[in-house]
DOTINU-292501 format. One record per residue (C-alpha): residue number from 1; residue in one letter; chain; x, y, z. Coordinates in steps of 0.25 Angstrom, whole numbers, plus 2048, in hexadecimal, padded with zeros to 3 digits. Each point is the difference from the previous one (the first is absolute). Example, Ala and Ser with C-alpha at 12.3 -4.5 7.8 and 13.67 -1.06 7.14 Angstrom:
2
+-----+------+------+-----+-----+-----+
| pos | code | unit |   x |   y |   z |
+-----+------+------+-----+-----+-----+
|   1 |    A |    A | 831 | 7EE | 81F |
|   2 |    S |    A | 806 | 80E | 7FE |
+-----+------+------+-----+-----+-----+
//
This chain:
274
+-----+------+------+-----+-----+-----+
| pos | code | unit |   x |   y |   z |
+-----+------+------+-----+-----+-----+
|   1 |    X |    A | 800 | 800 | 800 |
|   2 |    X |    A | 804 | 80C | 7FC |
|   3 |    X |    A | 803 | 80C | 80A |
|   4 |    X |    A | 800 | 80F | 7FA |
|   5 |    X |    A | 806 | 80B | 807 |
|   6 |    X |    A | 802 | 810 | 7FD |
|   7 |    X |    A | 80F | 805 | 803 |
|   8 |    X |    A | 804 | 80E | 7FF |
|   9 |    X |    A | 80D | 801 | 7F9 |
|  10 |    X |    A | 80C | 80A | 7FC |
|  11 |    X |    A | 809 | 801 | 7F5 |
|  12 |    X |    A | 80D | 806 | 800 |
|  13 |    X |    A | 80C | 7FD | 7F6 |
|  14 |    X |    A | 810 | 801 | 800 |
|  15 |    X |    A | 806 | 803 | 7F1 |
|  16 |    X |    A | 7F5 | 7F5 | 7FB |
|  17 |    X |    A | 801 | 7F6 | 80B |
|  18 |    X |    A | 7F4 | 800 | 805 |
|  19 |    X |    A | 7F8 | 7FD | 80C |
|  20 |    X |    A | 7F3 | 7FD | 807 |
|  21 |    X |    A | 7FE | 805 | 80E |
|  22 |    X |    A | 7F6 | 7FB | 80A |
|  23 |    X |    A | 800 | 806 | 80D |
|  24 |    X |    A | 7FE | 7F2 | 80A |
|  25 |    X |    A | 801 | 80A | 80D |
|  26 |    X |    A | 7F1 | 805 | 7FA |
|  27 |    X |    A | 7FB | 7F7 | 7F6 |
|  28 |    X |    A | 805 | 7F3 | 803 |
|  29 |    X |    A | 801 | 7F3 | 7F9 |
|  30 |    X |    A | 7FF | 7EE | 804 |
|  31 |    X |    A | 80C | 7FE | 7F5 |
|  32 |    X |    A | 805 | 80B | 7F8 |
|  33 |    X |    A | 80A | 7F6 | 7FA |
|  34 |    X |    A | 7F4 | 7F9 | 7F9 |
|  35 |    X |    A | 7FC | 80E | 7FD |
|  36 |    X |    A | 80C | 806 | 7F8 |
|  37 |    X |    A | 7FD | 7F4 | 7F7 |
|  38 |    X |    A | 7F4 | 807 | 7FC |
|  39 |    X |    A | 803 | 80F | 801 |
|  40 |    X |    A | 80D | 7FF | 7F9 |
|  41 |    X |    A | 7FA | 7FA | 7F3 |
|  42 |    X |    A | 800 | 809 | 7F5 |
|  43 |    X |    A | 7F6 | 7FC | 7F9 |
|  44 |    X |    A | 7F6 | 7FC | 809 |
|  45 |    X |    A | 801 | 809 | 80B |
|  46 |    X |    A | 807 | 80C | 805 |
|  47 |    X |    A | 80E | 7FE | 7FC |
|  48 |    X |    A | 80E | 801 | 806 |
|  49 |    X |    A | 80D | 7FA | 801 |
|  50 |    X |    A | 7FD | 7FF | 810 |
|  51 |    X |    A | 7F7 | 802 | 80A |
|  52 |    X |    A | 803 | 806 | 80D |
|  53 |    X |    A | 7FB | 7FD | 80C |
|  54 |    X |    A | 7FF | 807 | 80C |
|  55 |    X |    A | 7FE | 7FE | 80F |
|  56 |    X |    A | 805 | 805 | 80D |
|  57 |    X |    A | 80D | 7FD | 804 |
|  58 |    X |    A | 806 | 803 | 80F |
|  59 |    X |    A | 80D | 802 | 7FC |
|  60 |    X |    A | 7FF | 80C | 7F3 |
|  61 |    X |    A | 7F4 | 80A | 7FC |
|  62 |    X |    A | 7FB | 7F4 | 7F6 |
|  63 |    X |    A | 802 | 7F1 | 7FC |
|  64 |    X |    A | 802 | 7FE | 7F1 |
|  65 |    X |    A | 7FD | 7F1 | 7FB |
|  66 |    X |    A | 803 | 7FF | 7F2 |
|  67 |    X |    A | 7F7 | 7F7 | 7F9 |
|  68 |    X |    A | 800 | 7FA | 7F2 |
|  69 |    X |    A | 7FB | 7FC | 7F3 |
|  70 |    X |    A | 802 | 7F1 | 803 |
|  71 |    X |    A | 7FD | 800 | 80F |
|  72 |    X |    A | 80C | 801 | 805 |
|  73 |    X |    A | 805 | 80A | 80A |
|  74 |    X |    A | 80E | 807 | 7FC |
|  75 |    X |    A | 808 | 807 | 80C |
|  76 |    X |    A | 805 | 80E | 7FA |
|  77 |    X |    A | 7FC | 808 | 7F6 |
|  78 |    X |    A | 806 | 80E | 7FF |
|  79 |    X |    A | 7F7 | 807 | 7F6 |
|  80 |    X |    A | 7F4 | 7FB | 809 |
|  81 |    X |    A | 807 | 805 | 80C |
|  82 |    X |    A | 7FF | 80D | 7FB |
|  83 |    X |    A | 7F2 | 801 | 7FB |
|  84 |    X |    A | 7FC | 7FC | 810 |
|  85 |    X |    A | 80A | 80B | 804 |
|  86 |    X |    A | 7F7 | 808 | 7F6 |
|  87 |    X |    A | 7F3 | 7FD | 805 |
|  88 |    X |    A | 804 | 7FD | 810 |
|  89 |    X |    A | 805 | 811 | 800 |
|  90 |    X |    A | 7F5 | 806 | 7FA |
|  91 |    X |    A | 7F7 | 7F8 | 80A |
|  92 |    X |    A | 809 | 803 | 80C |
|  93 |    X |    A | 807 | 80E | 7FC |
|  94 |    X |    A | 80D | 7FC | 804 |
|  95 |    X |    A | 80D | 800 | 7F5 |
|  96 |    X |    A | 806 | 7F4 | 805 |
|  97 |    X |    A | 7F9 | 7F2 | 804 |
|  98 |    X |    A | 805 | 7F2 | 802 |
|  99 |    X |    A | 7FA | 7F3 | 7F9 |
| 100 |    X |    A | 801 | 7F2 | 805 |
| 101 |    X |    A | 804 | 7F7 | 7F5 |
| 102 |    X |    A | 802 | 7F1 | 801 |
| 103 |    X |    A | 80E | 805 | 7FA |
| 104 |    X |    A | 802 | 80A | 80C |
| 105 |    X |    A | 7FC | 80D | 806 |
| 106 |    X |    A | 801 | 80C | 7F5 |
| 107 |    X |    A | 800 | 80D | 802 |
| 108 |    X |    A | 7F9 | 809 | 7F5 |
| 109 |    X |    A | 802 | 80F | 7FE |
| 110 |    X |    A | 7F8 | 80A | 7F8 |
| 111 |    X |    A | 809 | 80A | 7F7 |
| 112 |    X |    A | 7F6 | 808 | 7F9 |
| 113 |    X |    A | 7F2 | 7FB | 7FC |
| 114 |    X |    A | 802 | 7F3 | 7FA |
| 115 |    X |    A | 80E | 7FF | 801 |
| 116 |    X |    A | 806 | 7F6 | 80C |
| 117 |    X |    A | 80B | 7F9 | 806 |
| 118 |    X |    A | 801 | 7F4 | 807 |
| 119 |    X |    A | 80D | 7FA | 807 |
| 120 |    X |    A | 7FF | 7F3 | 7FC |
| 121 |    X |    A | 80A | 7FC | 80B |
| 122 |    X |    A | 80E | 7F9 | 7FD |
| 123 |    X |    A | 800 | 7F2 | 7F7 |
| 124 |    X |    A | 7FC | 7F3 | 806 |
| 125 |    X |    A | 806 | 7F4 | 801 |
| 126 |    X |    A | 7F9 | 7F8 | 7F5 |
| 127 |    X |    A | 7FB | 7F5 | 80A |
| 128 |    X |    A | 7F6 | 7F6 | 7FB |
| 129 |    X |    A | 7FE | 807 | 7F3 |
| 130 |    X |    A | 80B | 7F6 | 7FA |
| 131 |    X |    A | 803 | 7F2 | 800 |
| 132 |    X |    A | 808 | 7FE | 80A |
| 133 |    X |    A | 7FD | 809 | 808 |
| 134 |    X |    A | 80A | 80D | 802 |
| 135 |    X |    A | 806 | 80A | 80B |
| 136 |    X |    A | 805 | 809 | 7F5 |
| 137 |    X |    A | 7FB | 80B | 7FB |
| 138 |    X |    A | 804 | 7FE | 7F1 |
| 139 |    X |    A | 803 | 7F2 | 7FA |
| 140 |    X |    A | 803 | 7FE | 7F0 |
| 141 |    X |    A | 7F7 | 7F5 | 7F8 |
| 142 |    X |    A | 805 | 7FD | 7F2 |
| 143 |    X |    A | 7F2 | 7FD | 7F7 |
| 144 |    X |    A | 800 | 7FE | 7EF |
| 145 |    X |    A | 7FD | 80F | 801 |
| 146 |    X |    A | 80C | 804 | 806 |
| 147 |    X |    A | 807 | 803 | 80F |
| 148 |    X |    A | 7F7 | 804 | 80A |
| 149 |    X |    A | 802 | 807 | 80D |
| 150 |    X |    A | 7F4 | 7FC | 809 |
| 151 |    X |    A | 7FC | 80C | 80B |
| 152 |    X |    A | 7F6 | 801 | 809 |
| 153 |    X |    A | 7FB | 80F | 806 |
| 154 |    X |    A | 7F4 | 7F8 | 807 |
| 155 |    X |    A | 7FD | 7FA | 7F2 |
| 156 |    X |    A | 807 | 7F6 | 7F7 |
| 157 |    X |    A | 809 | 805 | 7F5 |
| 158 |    X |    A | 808 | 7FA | 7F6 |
| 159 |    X |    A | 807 | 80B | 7F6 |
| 160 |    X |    A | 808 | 800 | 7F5 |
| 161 |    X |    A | 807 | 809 | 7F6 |
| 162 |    X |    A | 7FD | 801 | 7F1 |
| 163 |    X |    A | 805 | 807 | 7F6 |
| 164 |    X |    A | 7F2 | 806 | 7FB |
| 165 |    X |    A | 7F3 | 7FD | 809 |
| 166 |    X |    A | 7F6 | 803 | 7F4 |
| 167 |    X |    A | 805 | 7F5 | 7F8 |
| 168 |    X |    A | 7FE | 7F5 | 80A |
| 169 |    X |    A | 7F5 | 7F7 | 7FF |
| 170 |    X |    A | 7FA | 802 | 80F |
| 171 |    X |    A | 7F8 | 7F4 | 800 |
| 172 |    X |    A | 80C | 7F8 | 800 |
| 173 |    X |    A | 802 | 805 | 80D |
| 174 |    X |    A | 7F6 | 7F4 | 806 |
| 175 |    X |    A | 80A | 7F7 | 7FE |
| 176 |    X |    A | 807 | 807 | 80D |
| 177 |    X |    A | 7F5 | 805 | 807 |
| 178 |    X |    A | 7F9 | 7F2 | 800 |
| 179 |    X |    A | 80C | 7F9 | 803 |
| 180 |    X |    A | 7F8 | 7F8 | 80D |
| 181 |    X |    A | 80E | 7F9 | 802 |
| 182 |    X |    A | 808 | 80C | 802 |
| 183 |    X |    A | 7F8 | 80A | 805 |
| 184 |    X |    A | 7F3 | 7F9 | 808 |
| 185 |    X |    A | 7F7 | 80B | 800 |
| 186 |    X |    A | 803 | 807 | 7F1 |
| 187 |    X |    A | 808 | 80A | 7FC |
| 188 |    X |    A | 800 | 80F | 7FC |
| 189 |    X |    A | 808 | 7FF | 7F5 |
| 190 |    X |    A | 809 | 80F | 7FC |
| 191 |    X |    A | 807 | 804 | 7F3 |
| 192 |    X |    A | 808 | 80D | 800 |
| 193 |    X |    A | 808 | 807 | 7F6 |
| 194 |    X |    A | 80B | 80B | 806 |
| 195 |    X |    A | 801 | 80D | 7FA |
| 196 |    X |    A | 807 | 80D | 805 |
| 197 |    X |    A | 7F9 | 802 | 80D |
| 198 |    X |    A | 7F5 | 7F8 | 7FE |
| 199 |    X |    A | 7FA | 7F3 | 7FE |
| 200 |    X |    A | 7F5 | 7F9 | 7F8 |
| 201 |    X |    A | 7FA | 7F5 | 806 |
| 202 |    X |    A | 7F4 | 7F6 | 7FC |
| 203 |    X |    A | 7FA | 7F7 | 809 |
| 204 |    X |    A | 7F9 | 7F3 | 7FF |
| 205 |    X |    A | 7F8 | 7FE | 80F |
| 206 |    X |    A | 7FC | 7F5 | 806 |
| 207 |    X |    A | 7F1 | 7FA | 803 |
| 208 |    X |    A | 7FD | 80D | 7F6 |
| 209 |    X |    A | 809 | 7F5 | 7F5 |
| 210 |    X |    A | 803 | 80B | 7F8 |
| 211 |    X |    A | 803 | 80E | 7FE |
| 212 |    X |    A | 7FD | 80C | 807 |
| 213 |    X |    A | 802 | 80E | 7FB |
| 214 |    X |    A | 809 | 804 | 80D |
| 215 |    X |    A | 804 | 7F9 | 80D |
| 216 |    X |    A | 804 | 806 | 80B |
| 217 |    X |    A | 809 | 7F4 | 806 |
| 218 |    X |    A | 805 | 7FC | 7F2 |
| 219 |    X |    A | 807 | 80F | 801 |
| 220 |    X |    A | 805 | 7FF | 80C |
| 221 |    X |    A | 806 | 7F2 | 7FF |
| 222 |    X |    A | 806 | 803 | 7F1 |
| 223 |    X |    A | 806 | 80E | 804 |
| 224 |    X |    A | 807 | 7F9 | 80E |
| 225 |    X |    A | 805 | 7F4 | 7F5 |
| 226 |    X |    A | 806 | 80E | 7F7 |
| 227 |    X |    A | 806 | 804 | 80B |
| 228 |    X |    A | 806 | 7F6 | 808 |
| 229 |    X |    A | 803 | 7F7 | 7F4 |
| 230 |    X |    A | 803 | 80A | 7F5 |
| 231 |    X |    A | 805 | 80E | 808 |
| 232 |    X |    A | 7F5 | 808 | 7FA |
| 233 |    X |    A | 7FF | 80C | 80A |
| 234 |    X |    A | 7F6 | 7FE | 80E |
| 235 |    X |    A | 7F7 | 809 | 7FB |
| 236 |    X |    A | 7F7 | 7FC | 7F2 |
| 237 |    X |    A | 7F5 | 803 | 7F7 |
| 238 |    X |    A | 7F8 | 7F3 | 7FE |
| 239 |    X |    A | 7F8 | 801 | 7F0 |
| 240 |    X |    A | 7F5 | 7F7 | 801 |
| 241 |    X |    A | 7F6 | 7FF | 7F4 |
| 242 |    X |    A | 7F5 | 809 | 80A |
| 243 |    X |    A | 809 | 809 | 805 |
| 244 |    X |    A | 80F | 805 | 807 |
| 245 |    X |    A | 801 | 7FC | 80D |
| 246 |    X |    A | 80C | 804 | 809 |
| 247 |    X |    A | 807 | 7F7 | 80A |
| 248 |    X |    A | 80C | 805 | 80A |
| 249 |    X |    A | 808 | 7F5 | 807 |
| 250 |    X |    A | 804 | 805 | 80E |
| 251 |    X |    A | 806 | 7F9 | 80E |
| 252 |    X |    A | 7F0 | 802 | 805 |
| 253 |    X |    A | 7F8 | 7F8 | 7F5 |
| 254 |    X |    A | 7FD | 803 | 7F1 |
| 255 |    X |    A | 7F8 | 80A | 7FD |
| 256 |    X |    A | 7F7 | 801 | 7F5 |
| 257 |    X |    A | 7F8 | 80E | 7FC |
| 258 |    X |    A | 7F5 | 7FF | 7F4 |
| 259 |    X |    A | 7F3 | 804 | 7FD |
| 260 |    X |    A | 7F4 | 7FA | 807 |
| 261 |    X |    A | 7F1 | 804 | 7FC |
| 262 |    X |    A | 7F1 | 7FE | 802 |
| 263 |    X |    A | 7F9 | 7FC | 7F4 |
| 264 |    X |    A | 7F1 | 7FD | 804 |
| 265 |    X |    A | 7F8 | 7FC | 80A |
| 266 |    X |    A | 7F3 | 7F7 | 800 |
| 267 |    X |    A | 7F9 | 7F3 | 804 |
| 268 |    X |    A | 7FF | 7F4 | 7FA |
| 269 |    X |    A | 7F6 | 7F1 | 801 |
| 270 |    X |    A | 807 | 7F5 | 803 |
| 271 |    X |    A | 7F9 | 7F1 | 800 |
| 272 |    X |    A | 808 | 7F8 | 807 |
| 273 |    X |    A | 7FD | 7F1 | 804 |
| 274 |    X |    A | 7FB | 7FE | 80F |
+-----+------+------+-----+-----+-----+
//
């Protein structure tokens, strides 16, 4: 039998990643992984690379879970971060706020309107990510595509340079990401091409299994490989194909500044099975 419900719903954007925002402090929800199933279809239904769901948290201003397409809960997402620092200001007043995410506490800043930065801490040790398991915080894989350097900023990495990121065929990228024997729980999967103080960078995320148009952790992961494998300077531009994010390594934690904006706001009918 079928169960229908009404949800209220926001949706905000970072450079053309784009997100699905439901408040759980005020309109909660049984199973919002079962829901993202639905609400990210773009066909069917709202549309969205993520939804994000909030709920209290005792230890930050927010909890951000990030739910996705295939039902699956990922730990980090920087862009999403960003668009809850967007909204969790404007409902609070204040400039900076902190957000508890399975990857860590983050703590978001408003620049300007729109604009945000959020110190997405010092790298992590790659843990469980990978097969066996590692306390390091970069380890090298070597695939049909090339060398990888596999990172973790509360998300699972694995980058690699090319010589030209728009000719790659991204969907080979599955090959990597889906690599169950290697990495347990997917992969995001990061192609970067160095330039003159800057990078470009394409990215192939896992549980989405395929491209996004800009990822938050992809540019922080790829800009810590191009400088710590490749000498390029702590402080970068990052060129995805929505938009130029800008990522500074410092002995505190990375930061990572970009835009972050509210799109629309709505309701939607779910039917879900009871």
């Amino acid at each position: 039998m079928k169960e229908e419900i009404l949800l209220n719903f926001m949706k905000y954007q970072a450079f053309g990643n784009d997100f699905v925002i439901i408040d759980g402090r005020k309109f909660p929800v049984k199973n919002p992984l079962e829901i993202s199933k639905l609400i990210c279809d773009r066909h069917f239904s709202i549309g969205c690379d993520d939804l994000l769901y909030l709920e209290d948290s005792f230890t930050a201003d927010v909890k951000m879970r990030i739910c996705e397409p295939d039902g699956s809960e990922s730990s980090m997402c920087g862009n999403g971060v960003r668009c809850v620092g967007n909204y969790i200001t404007e409902e609070t007043g204040k400039n900076e706020i902190k957000v508890e995410t399975a990857g860590g506490i983050k703590t978001v800043t408003k620049n300007e309107p729109d604009i945000y930065t959020v110190n997405m801490g010092l790298m992590q040790n790659i843990g469980n990510f990978i097969e066996p398991p590692s306390n390091k915080t970069i380890e090298e894989r070597d695939f049909d595509l090339g060398k990888f350097y596999v990172v973790s900023p509360g998300e699972p990495h694995a980058v690699t340079l090319v010589k030209d990121v728009d000719s790659i065929d991204i969907k080979n990228a599955e090959s990597v990401s889906k690599n169950r024997d290697i990495f347990p729980y997917g992969i995001n999967v990061d192609f970067f091409e160095i330039h003159e103080g800057f990078i470009k960078l394409r990215t192939f995320e896992r549980a989405i299994w395929g491209e996004t148009l800009s990822c938050g952790t992809g540019a922080v992961s790829s800009a810590f490989i191009a400088h710590s494998k490749f000498n390029l300077p702590p402080e970068l531009n990052v060129q995805t194909k929505g938009g130029i994010l800008r990522v500074k390594i410092t002995d505190e934690g990375i930061l990572q500044t970009g835009e972050a904006r509210f799109v629309f706001k709505g309701k939607i009918a779910l039917r879900l099975d009871g």
